[in-house]
Structures are given as structure tokens and as C-alpha cells.
LUMMIVEX-314467 format. One line per 10 residues: number of its first residue (from 1); their letters; for each residue x, y, z of C-alpha. Coordinates in pm, whole numbers. Example, Ala and Ser with C-alpha at 12.3 -4.5 7.8 and 13.67 -1.06 7.14 Angstrom:
<pts>
1	as	1230,-450,780; 1367,-106,714
</pts>
This chain:
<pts>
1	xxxxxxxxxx	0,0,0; 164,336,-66; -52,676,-18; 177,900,-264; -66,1216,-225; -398,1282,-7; -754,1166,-131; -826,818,-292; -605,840,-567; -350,861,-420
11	xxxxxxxxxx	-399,562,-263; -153,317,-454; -162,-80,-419; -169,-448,-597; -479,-626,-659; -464,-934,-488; -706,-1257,-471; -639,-1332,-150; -461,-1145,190; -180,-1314,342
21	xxxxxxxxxx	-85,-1205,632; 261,-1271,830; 227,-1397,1118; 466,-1299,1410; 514,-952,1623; 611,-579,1488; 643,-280,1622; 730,136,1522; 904,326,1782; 1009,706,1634
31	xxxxxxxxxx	1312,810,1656; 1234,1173,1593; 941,1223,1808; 762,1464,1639; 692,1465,1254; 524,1705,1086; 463,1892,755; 211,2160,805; -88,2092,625; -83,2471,433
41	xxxxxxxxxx	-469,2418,443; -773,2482,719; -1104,2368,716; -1387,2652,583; -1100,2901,437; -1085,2801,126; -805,2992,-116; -949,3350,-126; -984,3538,-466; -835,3840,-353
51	xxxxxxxxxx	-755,4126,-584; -453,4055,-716; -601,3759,-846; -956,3833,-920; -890,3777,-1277; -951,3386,-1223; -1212,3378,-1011; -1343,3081,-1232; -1062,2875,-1050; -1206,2929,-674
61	xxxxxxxxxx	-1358,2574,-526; -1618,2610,-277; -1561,2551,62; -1710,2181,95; -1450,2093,-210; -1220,2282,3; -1325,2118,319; -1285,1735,163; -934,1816,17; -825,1964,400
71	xxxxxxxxxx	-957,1608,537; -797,1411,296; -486,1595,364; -513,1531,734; -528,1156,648; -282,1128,476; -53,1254,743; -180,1000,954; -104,783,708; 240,884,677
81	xxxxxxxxxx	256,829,1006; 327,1161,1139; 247,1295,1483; 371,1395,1793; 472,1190,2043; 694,1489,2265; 392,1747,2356; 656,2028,2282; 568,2354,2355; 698,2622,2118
91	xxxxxxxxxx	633,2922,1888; 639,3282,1928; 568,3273,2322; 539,3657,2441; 289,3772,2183; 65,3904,2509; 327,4023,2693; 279,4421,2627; -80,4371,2738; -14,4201,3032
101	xxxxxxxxxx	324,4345,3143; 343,4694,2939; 224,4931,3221; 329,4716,3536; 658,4583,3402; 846,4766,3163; 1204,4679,3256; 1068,4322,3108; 1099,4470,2772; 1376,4604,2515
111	xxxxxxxxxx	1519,4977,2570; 1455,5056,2208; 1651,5357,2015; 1502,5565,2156; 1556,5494,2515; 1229,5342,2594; 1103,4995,2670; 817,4986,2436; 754,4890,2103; 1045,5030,1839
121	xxxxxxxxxx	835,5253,1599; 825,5569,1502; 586,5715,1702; 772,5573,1975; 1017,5883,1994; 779,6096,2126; 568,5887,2318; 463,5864,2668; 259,5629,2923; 9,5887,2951
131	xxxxxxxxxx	-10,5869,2596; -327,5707,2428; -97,5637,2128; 138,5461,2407; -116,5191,2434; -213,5117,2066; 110,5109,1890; 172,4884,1620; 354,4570,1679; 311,4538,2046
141	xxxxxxxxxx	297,4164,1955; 660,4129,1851; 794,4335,2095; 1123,4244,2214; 1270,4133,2588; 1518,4248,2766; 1723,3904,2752; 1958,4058,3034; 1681,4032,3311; 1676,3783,3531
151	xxxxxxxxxx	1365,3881,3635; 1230,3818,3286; 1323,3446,3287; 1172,3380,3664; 830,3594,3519; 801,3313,3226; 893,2988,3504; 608,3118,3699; 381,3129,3401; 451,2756,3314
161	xxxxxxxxxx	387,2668,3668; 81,2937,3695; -83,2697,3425; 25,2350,3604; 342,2278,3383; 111,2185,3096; 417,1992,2931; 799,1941,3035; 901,2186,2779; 884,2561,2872
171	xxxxxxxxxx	826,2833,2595; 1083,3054,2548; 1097,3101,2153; 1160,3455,2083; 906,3702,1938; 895,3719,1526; 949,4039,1357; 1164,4270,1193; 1510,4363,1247; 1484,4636,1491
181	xxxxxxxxxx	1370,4687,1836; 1634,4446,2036; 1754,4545,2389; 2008,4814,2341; 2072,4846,2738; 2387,4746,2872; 2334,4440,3044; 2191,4309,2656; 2481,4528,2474; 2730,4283,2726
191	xxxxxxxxxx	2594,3941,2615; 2643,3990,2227; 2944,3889,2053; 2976,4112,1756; 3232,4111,1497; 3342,4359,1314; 3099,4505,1079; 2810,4357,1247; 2538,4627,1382; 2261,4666,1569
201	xxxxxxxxxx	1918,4696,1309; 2060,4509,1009; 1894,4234,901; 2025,3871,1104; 2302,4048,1258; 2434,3788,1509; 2266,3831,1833; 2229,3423,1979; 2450,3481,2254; 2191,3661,2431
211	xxxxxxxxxx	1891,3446,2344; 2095,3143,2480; 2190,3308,2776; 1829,3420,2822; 1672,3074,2763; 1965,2927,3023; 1840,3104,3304; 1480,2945,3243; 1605,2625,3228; 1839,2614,3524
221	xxxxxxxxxx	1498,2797,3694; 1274,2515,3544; 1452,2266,3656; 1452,2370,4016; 1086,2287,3976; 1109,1973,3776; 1455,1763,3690; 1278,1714,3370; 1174,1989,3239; 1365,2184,2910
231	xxxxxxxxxx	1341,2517,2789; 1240,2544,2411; 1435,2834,2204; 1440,2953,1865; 1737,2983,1589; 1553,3218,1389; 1719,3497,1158; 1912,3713,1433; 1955,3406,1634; 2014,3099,1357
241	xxxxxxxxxx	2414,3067,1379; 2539,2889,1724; 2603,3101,1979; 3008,3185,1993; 3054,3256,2356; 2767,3069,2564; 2676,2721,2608; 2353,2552,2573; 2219,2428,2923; 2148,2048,2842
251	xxxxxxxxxx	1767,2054,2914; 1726,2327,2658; 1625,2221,2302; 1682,2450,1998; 1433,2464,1777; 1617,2581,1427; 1522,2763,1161; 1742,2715,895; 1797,2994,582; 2009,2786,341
261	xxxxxxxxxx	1931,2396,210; 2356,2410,96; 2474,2087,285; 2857,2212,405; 2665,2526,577; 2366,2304,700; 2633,2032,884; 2839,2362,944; 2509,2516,1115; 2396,2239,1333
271	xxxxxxxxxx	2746,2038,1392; 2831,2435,1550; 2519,2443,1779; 2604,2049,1890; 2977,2152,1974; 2816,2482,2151; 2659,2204,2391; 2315,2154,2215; 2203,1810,2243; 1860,1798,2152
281	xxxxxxxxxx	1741,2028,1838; 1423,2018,1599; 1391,2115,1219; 1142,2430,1168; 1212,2531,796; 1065,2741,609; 1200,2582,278; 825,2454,126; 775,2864,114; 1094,2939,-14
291	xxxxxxxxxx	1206,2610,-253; 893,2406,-328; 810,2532,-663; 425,2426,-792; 480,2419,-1152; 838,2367,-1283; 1010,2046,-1121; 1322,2121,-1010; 1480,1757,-885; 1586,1851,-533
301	xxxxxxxxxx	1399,1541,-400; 1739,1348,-294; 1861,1764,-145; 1619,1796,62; 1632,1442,215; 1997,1504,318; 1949,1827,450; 1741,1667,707; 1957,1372,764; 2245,1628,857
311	xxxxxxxxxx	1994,1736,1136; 1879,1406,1231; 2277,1311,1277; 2315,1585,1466; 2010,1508,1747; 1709,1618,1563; 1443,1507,1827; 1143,1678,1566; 1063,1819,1244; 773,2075,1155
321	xxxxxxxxxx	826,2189,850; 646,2484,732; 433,2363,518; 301,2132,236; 202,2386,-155; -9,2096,-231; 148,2033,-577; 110,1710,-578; 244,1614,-1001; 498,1839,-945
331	xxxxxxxxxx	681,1803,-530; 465,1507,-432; 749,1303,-456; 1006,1512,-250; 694,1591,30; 680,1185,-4; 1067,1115,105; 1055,1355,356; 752,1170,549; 874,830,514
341	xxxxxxxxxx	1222,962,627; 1091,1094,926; 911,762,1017; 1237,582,931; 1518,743,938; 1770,478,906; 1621,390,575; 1819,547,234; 1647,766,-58; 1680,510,-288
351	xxxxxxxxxx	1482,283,-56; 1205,559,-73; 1262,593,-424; 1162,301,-514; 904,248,-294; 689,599,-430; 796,452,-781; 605,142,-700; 257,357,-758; 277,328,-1092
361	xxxxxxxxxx	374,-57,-1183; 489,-158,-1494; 575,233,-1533; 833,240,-1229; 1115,232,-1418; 1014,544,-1627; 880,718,-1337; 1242,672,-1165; 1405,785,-1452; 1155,1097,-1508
371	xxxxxxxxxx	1239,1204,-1198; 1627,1133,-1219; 1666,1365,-1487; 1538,1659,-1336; 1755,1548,-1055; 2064,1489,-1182; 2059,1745,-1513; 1878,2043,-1359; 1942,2029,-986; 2273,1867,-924
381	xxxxxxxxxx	2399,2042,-1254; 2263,2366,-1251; 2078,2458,-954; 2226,2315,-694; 2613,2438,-764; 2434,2829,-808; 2226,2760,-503; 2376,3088,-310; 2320,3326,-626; 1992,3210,-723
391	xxxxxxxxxx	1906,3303,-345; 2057,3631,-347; 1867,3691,-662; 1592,3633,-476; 1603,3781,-180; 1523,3718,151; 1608,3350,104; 1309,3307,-164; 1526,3014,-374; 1216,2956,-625
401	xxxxxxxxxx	1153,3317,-654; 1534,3322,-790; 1508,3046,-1010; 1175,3194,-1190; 1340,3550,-1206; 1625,3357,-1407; 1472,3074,-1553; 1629,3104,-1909; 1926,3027,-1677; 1872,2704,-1583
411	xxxxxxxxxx	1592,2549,-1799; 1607,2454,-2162; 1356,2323,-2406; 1537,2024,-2435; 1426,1936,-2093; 1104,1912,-2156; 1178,1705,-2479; 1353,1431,-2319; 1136,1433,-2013; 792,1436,-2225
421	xxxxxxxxxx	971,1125,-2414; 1050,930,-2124; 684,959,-2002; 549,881,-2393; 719,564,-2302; 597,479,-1986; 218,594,-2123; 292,269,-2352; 333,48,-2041; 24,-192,-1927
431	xxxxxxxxxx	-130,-55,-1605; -412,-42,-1385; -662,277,-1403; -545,381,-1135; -149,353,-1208; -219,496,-1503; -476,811,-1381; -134,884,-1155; 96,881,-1447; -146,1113,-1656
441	xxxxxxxxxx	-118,1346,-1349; 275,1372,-1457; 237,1417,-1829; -35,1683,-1788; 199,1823,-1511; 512,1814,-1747; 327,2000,-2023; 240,2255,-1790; 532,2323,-1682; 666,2331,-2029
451	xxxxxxxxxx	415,2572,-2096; 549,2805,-1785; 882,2796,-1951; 795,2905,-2275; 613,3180,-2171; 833,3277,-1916; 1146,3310,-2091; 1017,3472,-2470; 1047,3838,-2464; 843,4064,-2705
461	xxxxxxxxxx	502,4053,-2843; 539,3680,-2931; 543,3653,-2518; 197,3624,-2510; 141,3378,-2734; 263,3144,-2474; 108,3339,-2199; -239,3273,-2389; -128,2894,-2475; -45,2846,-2092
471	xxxxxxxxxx	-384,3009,-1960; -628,2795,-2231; -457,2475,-2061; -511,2631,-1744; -894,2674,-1772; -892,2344,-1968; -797,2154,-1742; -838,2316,-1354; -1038,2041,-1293; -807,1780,-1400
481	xxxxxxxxxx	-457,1873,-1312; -458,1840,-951; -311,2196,-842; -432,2416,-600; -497,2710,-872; -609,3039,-668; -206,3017,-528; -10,2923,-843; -171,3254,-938; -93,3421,-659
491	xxxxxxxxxx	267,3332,-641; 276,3398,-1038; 159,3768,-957; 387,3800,-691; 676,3723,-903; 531,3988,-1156; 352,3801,-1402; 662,3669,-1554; 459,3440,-1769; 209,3716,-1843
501	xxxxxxxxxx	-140,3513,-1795; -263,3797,-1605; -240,4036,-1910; -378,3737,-2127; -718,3706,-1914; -730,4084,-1924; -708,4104,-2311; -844,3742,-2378; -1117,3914,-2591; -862,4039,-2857
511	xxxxxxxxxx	-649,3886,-3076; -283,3866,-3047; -30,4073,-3088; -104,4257,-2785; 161,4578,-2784; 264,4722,-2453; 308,5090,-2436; 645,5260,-2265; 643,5152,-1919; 743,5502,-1879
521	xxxxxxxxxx	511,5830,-2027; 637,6189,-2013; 432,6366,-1761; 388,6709,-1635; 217,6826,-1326; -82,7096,-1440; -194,7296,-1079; -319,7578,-1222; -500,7392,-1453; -390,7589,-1782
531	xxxxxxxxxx	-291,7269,-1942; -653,7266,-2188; -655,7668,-2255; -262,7665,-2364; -351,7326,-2543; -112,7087,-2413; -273,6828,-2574; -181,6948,-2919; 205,6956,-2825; 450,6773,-3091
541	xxxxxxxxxx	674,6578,-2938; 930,6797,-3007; 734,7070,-2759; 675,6842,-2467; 1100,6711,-2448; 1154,6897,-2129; 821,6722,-1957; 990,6398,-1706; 957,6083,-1713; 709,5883,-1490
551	xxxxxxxxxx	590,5535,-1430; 270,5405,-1569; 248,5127,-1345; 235,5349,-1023; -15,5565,-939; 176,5937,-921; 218,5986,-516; 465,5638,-482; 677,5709,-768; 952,5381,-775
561	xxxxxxxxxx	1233,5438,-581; 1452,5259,-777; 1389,5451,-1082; 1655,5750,-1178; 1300,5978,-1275; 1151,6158,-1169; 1368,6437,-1046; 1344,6438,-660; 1128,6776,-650; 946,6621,-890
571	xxxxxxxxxx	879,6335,-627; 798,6563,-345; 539,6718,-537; 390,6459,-600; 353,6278,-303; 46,6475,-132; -73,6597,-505; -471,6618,-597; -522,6749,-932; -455,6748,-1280
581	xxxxxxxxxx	-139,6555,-1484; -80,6522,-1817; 112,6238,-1956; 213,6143,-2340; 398,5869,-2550; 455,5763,-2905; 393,5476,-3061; 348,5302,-3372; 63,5152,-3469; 115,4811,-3721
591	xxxxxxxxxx	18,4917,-4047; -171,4612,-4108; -388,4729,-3845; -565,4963,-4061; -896,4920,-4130; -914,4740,-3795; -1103,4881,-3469; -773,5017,-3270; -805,5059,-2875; -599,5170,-2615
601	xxxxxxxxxx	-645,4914,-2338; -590,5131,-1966; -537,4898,-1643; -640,5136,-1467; -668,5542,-1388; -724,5723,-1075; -941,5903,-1093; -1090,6067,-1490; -915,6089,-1789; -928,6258,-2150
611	xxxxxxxxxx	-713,6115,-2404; -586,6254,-2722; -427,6104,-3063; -243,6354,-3238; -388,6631,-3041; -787,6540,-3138; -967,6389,-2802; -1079,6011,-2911; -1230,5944,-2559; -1264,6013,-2179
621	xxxxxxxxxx	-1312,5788,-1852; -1511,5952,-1574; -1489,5843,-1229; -1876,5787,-1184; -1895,5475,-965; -1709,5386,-677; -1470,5144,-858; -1375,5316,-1159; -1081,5428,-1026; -966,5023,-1034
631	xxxxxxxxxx	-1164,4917,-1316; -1012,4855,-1666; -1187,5007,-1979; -1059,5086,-2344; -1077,5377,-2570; -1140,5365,-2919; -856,5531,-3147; -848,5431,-3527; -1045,5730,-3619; -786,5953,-3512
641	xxxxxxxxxx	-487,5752,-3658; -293,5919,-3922; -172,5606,-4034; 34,5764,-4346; 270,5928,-4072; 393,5739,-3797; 440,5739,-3518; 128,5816,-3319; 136,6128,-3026; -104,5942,-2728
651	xxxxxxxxxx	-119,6224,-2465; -392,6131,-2140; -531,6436,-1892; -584,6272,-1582; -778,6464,-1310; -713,6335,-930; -972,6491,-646; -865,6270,-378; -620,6008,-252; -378,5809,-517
661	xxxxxxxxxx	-410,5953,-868; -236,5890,-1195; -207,5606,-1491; -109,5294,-1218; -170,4998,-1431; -34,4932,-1809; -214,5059,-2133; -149,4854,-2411; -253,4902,-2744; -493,4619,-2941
671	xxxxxxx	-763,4564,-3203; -1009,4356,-3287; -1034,4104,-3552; -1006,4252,-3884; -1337,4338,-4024; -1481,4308,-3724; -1690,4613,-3570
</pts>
């Protein structure tokens, strides 16, 4: 019997006539006593079609579809035998703290920057206890402790033993938030161990010394109480790498939140907590959010087991990985290994290879080999040895967000040749309906990702021919490939619509090409509102040259920062600004167009608009209901074309009364069929 995803097919096994069972005794005792993959999923929250995906609300399951999937999910972790048999108690642990200590205990909490103990924020420089600000600032939930106070670690004994020592493990798992707002006092300033160039407010500067120290004193104080009790600490971002002056108390388990999946700085990371004295440890990535792509497979199956056998070697007590993407064609397999491993350790990948193989029969052998080559070719060859770039590229440890920012990089067509052939041959095998319903998950998951590719990595207006080809698969077959759609567009979006299916749903009703205009327009601010009697919209080009340059995809307050325009006191202008802007491009227009209705398609304007071609007005957009402002909409422009002389002057009045203003989303130019009206 294997279960090699949740729900009943999934469930993999041989036909038999009769059931033999052995006789004799057997038993399962963990070794790592807690196992766990999160289940990503909760009963009656279905994925929500929020508005950066509201395009494909046609992919939204209801919430008793939703409901079924989180049950079968739940199974199949029982299944996979993981559980909990250590009652740990861990997690952020002082998220009440500033409501129940703020006013009566402030030496509890971290002198901030400013030279108070309350939360680090702005407002916090001027604030007082008498304050009514004082009492509602943001982030009082993360605040940090003053890890110097010994008064601090007796306050969180007594709450374990004010609630009857629920378990033997205390909580004392730091708070989660940014990089600011650590003790500065001296007591705190004395327990660090910082190198030079480290500082205080940059992001995982090394500051474990005084977390261990901290998370000491409650276990020397819990054990007073109990000879068995352990106090539970986090190596999280500022406190990940082993501490370089302190040792770890032994009845205090670290619970370790690794940033990197390289192997020498994984057995570097945890082999440097065990010789700092830390003898018991559990595995709390985050590496399903930042490695487990849904859509392109990447191979790091075999990685990903021995990153977690490093951590098992080195006293891994628990895992709790954070937490399963549900794309089941595509990771299935890796989520697969990393179960079984954590049932049974001792046993190798290959072992757990071949036993996921074994879901599809006769088709094993191609299934292994499927699999290999994304292994061995794209991970081990490509990926894996550009692991620490492909990260930076990133950012903030996102590996997959690398790899899809420079997927021309790393993937080639010929991939999805060889790996398309290997499952054409095991299609030809002879299997069961269900062996072979599993295998058809993989070739519908391979052309997928194929599809992904293509229109990833082709620049230009041929882009969206792909981008189209990948979203017509998409709706064909959202009931078939078994992906959890709402977040593959979510995450696509989030990336910035590298493969472009966003702008294919929004111009699905016109033929291809679909041109974009200049990200960036010239624009000029108009406050007095002389812009229409000095006829700015008639301007050549030529006249308009000393207008700046401005994003289309912002709206005009939050101009990019990145960007070298506008000038800066254009910026500051612009940031409080309600009134009226001007912008205008060039463009020209295919001359096989003509005779063709011609549009310009606008994402979006905030709040009215006029727009001109070649100084006549073809249109105008009034902000009449509440969501025009957000609402795409298309002006008609053929009539005004002077397609002998190209190119084309587009100039757009935009009025703002109130709040963002501006052209913030693209405007593209299309038509309709020809001869169509």
C-alpha cells in the first residue's frame, strides 16, 4: 500500500485474490518524536480570490471541495505516520506580553533607540505612558525582551507553573518580527558577541548569545521545579548561527530555523550548535515557502532528504516543517521522502525511491528515470552548484523566486523534450486505471510546466502567445490537473507576471499581438489647470522634451524608488498631489492594423481621464462609480490615426480629487479582428 498524495487516488496498491498475512510480532518506535509537515490548508477558508487575483475567479472551489481536500490531507498525514509523540511547547511565546506586562513591568521589555522599553516605531520617539498612542502602537505583539533580566526568565517559570506545567518543555521562543527593536541596554549590549561590521538593526546580525543566555536562566529555573523539564528556544534569523561565547544548558532544546538547504553550511550550522553544547534540536524550515516550486520540477527530492539527515545526525528530536504547496504532479514526490524519512530514518532515498515509484507498476522504471533527470541534469547540474546566487537573486532566502526571475538560466527546451519522451514511453506500459490516472497526473503536469517555460522566458510581443497557450490549458484543465490554482496565481503575480497570464485574461477578448506601451510616459504636473486653454494636448513631441519621465504602473504619489525619474522635487510634489497631470507617449501603430477597430487598453486610472491622438480627443473615462478608479476600460482610437505618418502622439489628462491619482496599471494598445466592428 503506498498513499503518494492525499484523497483516494492517491492511494496506490496491488490487486490481490487473496490477503496473506505474516504472522509474528512488529512494532514502530520514532526516533524523531515529532513529525510534521504543516498541512498549508484549514477547514472553511478556502483559497481567497483576492484582488490581485480576481482575474480567475473561475478557478475558486467552494468551501465543501475545500473542506474534503483539508480532510484528505489530514489523512494522509496520519497515514504517513506523522504525529507527535513529545507534547513540545513552542512558537512565538510573548505575543501578550505588552498587554499584560506593558504598564506594570516595563524593565521586562527592550530599551529601544530611543531609550524606551516599548515597542520600536516611530511614534515611539515621542511617546509617553500617559499617551493614548502609548497603548495602541503597532507591533506590540513582537515586541522584544530584555534578555539581560533575570527577572524576565523567573516571570516566564512562573507562568509555566501558573498553568500546572502543561508539558515538560517551557516556551521561550523569541518574538517574530523585523530587524529592529532588540535590547540596546547594557546588560543586553554585554551578552552579544559582535564582529566587526556587524550592527545593531541590520537584518540577522548575530545576536544568539543573548537568546541562549536568556533561555539558560529558564532552564536552570525550570529545573529547580522539575529535573525534567527543558526550555524550548528559537534559531531564527538574528539568532540561527550557534552562539560563539555561551553554552547551551542540556535541558534546553533548539528549535532551528534554517535559511540555506547548501549541505557544508547546513552540517556547518547544526554540527556548530552540537559543539556549543546543544544536544537535543528540531527542524522548523521554512523551505516549502521558499524552494517548493508548484509548476516547474526542479529535482531537489534526494537535497532535501539530506538536509534533514544532517539534522537528524546531529540530534534532531522533531521536524515541523512549514508547510506542504499541495502540488502534488509536481513536489509530491520530495513531500513523499521527507515523510517516510521521518518515520524511518535509518532507511536510504533510494529505498524511498523506489518504494513511491512502486505507484505506478509496470511504469516504475520510467517514473524513476523521469524524476532522475530533473535530478541529476537540472538540480545537481545547474541549480544546486548556483544555489547561493539564485538566493541572493531572490532575496530574503526566496530560492524559487530566484530560479523563476532567471529561468532562461537554468531550464532549456530540451528538458522538456527528453522528459515528455521518457513519459510517452511509460504511457505505452500496461497498467491499472489507477497507475495509469497517476501517471497522466505527470504528463499533464510536465506540459504545464513546459508551458510556464515558454512563456516565461520569450520576450516581445510573441510573449503572449505562450502566456495565452499556458492560460487555455489552465482553464482546460483546472479540474483535472490536480493543483491548488487560486495560489499558483498568486505566487505567479507575486513574481510579476513573468509568464504574463494575467495580461492574457485581461485582453483574452482580442487577438494577439497585444503591444505594450512605454512603461514610462512623459508627464507634467498641471496645478493651475492651464494645461486645456494653452492646449497641451496638441504639443509635438518635439514641444513636450523637457516634460519627465514617470511610471505608468504606479499611481503618481509612490513614484519607484529605484527609478533614476523623476527628479526628486518632482517626487515631493507629487507625493500629497490632488489634481490634474498630463502624460504622453509615441507609438506606432502596425500598419496592417488599418482598417481594424484600434483601442488603447488602460489597467487602470485614478481618478478621470481625456485622451488625445495627435492632439484630437478620441475618448474620456469619468470616475462615476465607486470602482472606476480600479476598473479597466478601453478607448477607441483608429479614427484619429494618421496612419500615413507614424508614429502616433497618445497624450492622457488625468484629473485626481482625492487620494492616489495617476495612470497605475499598463495601457497597451490592441484591435479587434479585422473586419470586425
Amino acid at each position: 500500500m503506498r498513499w503518494v498524495e492525499p484523497g483516494d487516488r492517491g492511494i496506490a496498491f496491488k490487486e490481490q485474490a487473496q490477503l496473506v498475512l505474516n504472522i509474528g510480532t512488529f512494532s514502530w518506535r520514532p526516533k524523531v518524536g515529532k513529525r510534521s509537515i504543516r498541512v498549508g490548508v484549514r477547514r472553511d477558508r478556502p483559497p481567497v480570490v483576492k484582488s490581485h487575483v480576481a482575474e480567475f475567479s473561475a478557478f475558486a472551489v467552494s468551501k465543501e471541495k475545500h473542506n474534503a481536500f483539508v480532510d484528505d490531507v489530514r489523512r494522509w498525514q496520519r497515514r504517513m505516520r506523522m504525529g507527535d509523540h513529545l507534547g513540545m511547547s513552542y512558537g512565538h511565546a510573548f505575543t501578550d506580553w505588552w498587554s499584560r506586562f506593558g504598564k506594570t513591568n516595563p524593565e521586562y521589555f527592550a530599551l529601544n533607540q530611543y531609550g524606551k522599553r516599548e515597542p520600536e516605531v516611530p511614534q515611539s520617539e515621542k511617546s509617553a505612558s500617559d499617551n493614548p498612542l502609548w497603548a495602541q502602537l503597532p507591533h506590540f505583539e513582537t515586541i522584544k525582551l530584555c534578555t539581560s533580566n533575570p527577572d524576565v526568565a523567573k516571570q516566564i517559570v512562573q507562568d509555566w507553573l501558573g498553568k500546572g506545567k502543561p508539558s515538560k518543555y517551557v516556551n521561550v521562543c523569541e518574538n517574530d518580527s523585523p530587524p529592529s527593536g532588540f535590547c540596546r541596554c547594557a546588560g543586553c549590549r554585554a551578552l552579544d558577541t559582535l564582529e566587526p561590521g556587524e550592527e545593531y538593526g541590520v537584518y540577522s546580525v548575530h545576536l544568539t548569545d543573548r537568546y541562549v543566555h536568556l533561555t539558560n536562566m529558564v532552564a536552570r529555573e525550570a529545573r529547580k521545579h522539575d529535573p525534567e523539564a527543558w526550555a524550548v528556544m528559537y534559531a531564527y534569523n538574528e539568532t540561527e548561527l550557534p552562539p560563539r561565547r555561551e553554552r547551551v544548558e542540556p535541558n534546553v532544546v533548539v528549535g532551528i530555523v534554517p535559511t540555506t538547504t547548501e549541505l557544508p553550511k547546513l552540517a556547518e550550522l547544526y554540527g556548530g550548535w552540537h559543539a556549543r553544547g546543544a544536544r537535543a534540536m528540531f527542524l522548523r524550515p521554512n523551505y516549502h515557502h521558499y524552494y517548493a516550486t508548484t509548476t516547474i520540477p526542479m529535482g531537489y527530492e534526494k537535497h532535501m532528504y539530506e538536509a534533514f539527515q544532517i539534522a537528524y545526525r546531529n540530534g534532531a528530536i522533531g521536524t515541523d516543517y512549514d508547510s506542504l504547496q499541495h502540488g502534488w504532479p509536481v513536489t509530491g514526490f520530495s513531500d513523499y521522502v521527507l515523510a517516510k524519512s521521518f518515520a524511518e530514518p535509518s532507511k536510504s532515498f533510494e529505498h524511498w525511491e523506489s518504494h513511491y515509484c512502486t505507484a505506478y507498476g509496470a511504469a516504475a522504471d520510467q517514473v524513476r528515470e523521469y524524476y532522475r533527470y530533473w535530478r541529476h541534469k537540472v538540480w545537481d547540474e545547474r541549480l544546486a552548484p548556483n544555489v547561493a546566487d539564485i538566493v541572493k537573486r531572490g532575496k530574503y532566502h526566496n530560492f524559487v523566486r530566484g530560479v523563476y526571475w532567471t529561468l532562461a538560466d537554468h531550464y532549456r527546451v530540451e528538458d522538456f523534450d527528453r522528459t515528455d519522451a521518457i513519459l510517452q514511453q511509460a504511457v505505452k506500459m500496461t497498467l491499472t486505471d489507477g497507475e495509469r490516472a497517476r501517471l497522466q497526473q505527470l504528463v499533464l503536469a510536465n506540459r504545464h510546466a513546459r508551458l510556464v517555460f515558454n512563456a516565461t522566458v520569450t520576450g516581445g510581443i510573441e510573449k503572449f502567445t505562450h502566456s495565452k497557450a499556458l492560460l487555455e490549458f489552465r482553464v482546460e484543465q483546472k479540474d483535472v490537473l490536480n493543483l491548488r490554482w487560486l495560489p499558483v496565481f498568486g505566487m505567479a503575480k507575486r513574481f510579476g507576471d513573468l509568464t504574463g497570464v494575467k495580461t492574457a485574461e485581461n485582453l483574452k477578448a482580442f487577438p494577439l499581438p497585444w503591444i505594450q506601451t512605454p512603461l514610462a510616459w512623459r508627464f507634467r504636473m498641471d496645478p493651475q489647470e492651464v494645461g486645456l486653454n494653452e492646449k497641451w494636448h496638441t504639443w509635438t513631441w518635439a514641444q513636450t522634451k523637457e516634460w519627465e519621465l514617470l511610471r505608468t504602473s504606479y499611481n503618481w504619489e509612490n513614484t519607484y524608488h529605484r527609478d533614476s525619474y523623476p527628479s526628486d522635487e518632482l517626487r515631493e510634489k507629487l507625493k500629497a498631489y490632488d489634481g490634474i497631470g498630463w502624460y504622453t507617449t509615441r507609438m506606432h501603430i502596425p500598419p496592417d492594423w488599418r482598417g481594424r477597430e484600434t483601442l488603447l487598453y488602460f489597467g487602470a486610472v485614478d481618478e478621470s481621464c481625456w485622451v488625445y491622438i495627435n492632439g484630437r480627443l478620441a475618448g474620456t473615462h469619468l470616475f462615476e462609480k465607486s470602482d472606476d478608479w480600479s476598473t479597466p476600460f478601453t478607448i477607441r482610437i483608429d479614427p484619429f490615426v494618421t496612419w500615413d505618418q507614424q508614429p502616433q502622439t497618445i497624450t492622457v489628462r488625468v484629473e485626481d480629487r482625492g487620494g492616489a491619482g495617476g495612470i497605475w496599471k499598463r495601457v497597451w494598445l490592441v484591435a479587434t479582428d479585422a473586419g470586425a466592428k
